[in-house]
TORKOL-4160 file (C-alpha; in steps of 0.2 Angstrom, whole numbers, padded with zeros to 4 digits, m for minus):
121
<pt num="1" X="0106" Y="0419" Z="0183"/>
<pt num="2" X="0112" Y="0409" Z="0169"/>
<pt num="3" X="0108" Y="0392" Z="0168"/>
<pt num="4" X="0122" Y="0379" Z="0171"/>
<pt num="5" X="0127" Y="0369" Z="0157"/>
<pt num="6" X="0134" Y="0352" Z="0162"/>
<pt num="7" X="0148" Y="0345" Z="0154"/>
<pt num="8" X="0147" Y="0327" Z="0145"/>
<pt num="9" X="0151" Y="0315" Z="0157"/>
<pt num="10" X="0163" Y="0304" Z="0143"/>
<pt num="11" X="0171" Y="0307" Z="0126"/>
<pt num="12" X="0159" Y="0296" Z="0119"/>
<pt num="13" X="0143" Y="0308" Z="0125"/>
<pt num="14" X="0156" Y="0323" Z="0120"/>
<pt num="15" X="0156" Y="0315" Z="0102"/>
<pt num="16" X="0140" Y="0311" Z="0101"/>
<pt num="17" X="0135" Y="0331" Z="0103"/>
<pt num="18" X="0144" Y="0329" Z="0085"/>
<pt num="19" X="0138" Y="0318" Z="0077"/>
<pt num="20" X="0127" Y="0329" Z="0064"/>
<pt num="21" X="0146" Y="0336" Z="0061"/>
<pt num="22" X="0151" Y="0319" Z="0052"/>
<pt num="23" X="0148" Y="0319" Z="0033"/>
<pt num="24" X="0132" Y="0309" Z="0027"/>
<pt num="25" X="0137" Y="0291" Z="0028"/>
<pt num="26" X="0151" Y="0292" Z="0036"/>
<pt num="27" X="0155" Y="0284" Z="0053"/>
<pt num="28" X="0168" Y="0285" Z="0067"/>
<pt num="29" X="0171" Y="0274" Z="0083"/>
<pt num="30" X="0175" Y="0284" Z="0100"/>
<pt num="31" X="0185" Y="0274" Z="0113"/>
<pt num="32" X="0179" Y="0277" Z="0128"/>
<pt num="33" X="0187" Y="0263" Z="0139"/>
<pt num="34" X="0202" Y="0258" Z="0137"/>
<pt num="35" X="0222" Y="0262" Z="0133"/>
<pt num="36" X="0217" Y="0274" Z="0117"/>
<pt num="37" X="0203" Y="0281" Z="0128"/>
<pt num="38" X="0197" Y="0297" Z="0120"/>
<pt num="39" X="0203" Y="0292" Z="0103"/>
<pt num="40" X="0196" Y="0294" Z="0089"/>
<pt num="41" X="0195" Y="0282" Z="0072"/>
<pt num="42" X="0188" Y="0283" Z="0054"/>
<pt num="43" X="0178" Y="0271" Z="0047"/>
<pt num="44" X="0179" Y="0278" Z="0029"/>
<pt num="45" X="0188" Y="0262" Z="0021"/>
<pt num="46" X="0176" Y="0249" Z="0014"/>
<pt num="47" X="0185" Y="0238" Z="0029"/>
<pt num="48" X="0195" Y="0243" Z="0045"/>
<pt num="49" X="0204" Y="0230" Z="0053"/>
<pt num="50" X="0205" Y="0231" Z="0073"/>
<pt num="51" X="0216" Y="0221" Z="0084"/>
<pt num="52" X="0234" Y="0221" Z="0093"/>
<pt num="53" X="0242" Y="0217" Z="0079"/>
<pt num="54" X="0252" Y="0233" Z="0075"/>
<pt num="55" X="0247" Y="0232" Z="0056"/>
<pt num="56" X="0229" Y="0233" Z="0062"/>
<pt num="57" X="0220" Y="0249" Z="0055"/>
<pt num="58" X="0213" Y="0253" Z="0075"/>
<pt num="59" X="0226" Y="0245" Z="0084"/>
<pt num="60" X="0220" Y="0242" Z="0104"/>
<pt num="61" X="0236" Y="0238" Z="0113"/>
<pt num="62" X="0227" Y="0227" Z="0128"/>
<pt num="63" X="0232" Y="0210" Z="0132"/>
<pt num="64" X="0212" Y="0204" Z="0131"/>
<pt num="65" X="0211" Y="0212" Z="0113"/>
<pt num="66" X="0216" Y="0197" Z="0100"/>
<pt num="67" X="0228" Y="0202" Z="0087"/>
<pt num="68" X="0215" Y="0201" Z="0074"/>
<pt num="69" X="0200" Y="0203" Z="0082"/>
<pt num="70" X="0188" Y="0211" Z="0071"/>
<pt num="71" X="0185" Y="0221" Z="0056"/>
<pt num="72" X="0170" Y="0235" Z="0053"/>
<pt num="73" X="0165" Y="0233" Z="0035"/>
<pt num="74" X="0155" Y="0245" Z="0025"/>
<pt num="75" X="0144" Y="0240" Z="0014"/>
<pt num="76" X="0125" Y="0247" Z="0005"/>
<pt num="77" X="0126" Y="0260" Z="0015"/>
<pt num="78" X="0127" Y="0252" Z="0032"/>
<pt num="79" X="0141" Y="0249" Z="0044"/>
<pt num="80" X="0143" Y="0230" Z="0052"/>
<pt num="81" X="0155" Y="0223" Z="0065"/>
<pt num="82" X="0162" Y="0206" Z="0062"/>
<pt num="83" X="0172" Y="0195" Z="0075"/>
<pt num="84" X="0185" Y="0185" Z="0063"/>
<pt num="85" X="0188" Y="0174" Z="0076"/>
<pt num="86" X="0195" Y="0182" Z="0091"/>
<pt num="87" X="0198" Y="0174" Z="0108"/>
<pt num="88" X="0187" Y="0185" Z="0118"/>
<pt num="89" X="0173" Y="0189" Z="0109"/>
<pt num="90" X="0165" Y="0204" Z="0102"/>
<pt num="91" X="0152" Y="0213" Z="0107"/>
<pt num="92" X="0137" Y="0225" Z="0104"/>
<pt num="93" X="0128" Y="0232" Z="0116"/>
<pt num="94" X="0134" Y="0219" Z="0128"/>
<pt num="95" X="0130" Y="0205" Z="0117"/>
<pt num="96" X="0140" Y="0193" Z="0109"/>
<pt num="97" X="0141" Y="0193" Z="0093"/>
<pt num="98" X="0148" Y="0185" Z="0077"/>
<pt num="99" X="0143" Y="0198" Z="0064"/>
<pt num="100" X="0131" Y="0214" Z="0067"/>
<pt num="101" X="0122" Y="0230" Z="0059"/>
<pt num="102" X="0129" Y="0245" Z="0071"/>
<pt num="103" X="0117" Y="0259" Z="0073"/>
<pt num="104" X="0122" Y="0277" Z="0078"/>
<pt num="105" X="0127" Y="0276" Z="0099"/>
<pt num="106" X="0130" Y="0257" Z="0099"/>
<pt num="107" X="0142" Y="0250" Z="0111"/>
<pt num="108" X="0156" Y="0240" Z="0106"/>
<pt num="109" X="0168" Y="0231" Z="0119"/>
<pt num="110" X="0183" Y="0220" Z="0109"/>
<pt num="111" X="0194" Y="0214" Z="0124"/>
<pt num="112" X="0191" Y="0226" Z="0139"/>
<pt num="113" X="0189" Y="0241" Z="0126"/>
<pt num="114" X="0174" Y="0249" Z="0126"/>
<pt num="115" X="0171" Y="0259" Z="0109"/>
<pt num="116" X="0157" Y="0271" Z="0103"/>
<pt num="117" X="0150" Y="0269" Z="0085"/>
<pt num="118" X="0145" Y="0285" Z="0080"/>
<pt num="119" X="0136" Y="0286" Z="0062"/>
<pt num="120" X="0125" Y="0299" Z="0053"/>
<pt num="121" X="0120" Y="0288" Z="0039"/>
């Protein structure tokens, strides 16, 4: 009998499967808590904006997100998170944090969203 394969128990552990699919140093953020829950974004710009503002590049429509909360900024080859001054924090990995270095898997929660950083770089 064939062995039963389970399924991933989020989108985020689906994308994750993937991320050898991403091209070299390139990154994407999976939502996987949230309004946009399953969504997927692009970090290919040298700085994504995410917020509620509408003109934001990830726009997270949740009352605790601020409507510029933080931007992801790449630079030298690495990909860092940086609160610009939001109301509720941001955090990686369940710390709070004003600026950070993500690595592939890290958790990111702005407001009540939880995102995925996903990165082969």
């Amino acid at each position: 009998m064939p062995a039963e394969l389970e399924a991933p128990a989020t989108a985020a552990d689906a994308a994750i499967e993937h991320t050898s699919a991403l091209r070299p140093g390139s990154a994407l953020l999976v939502v996987e808590r949230g309004p946009n829950a399953g969504s997927r974004f692009d970090l290919s710009a040298e700085v994504v904006s995410a917020g509620r503002h509408p003109d934001s590049d990830i726009y997270l429509d949740d009352i605790t997100v601020s409507r510029r909360h933080a931007e992801f900024r790449s630079v030298g080859g690495q990909f860092r998170i940086v609160d610009v001054g939001s109301m509720n924090q941001t955090y990686v990995n369940r710390q709070p944090v004003d600026s950070a270095v993500l690595a592939n898997g890290d958790e990111i929660q702005i407001g009540r969203v939880r995102l995925v950083f996903l990165t082969n770089a």
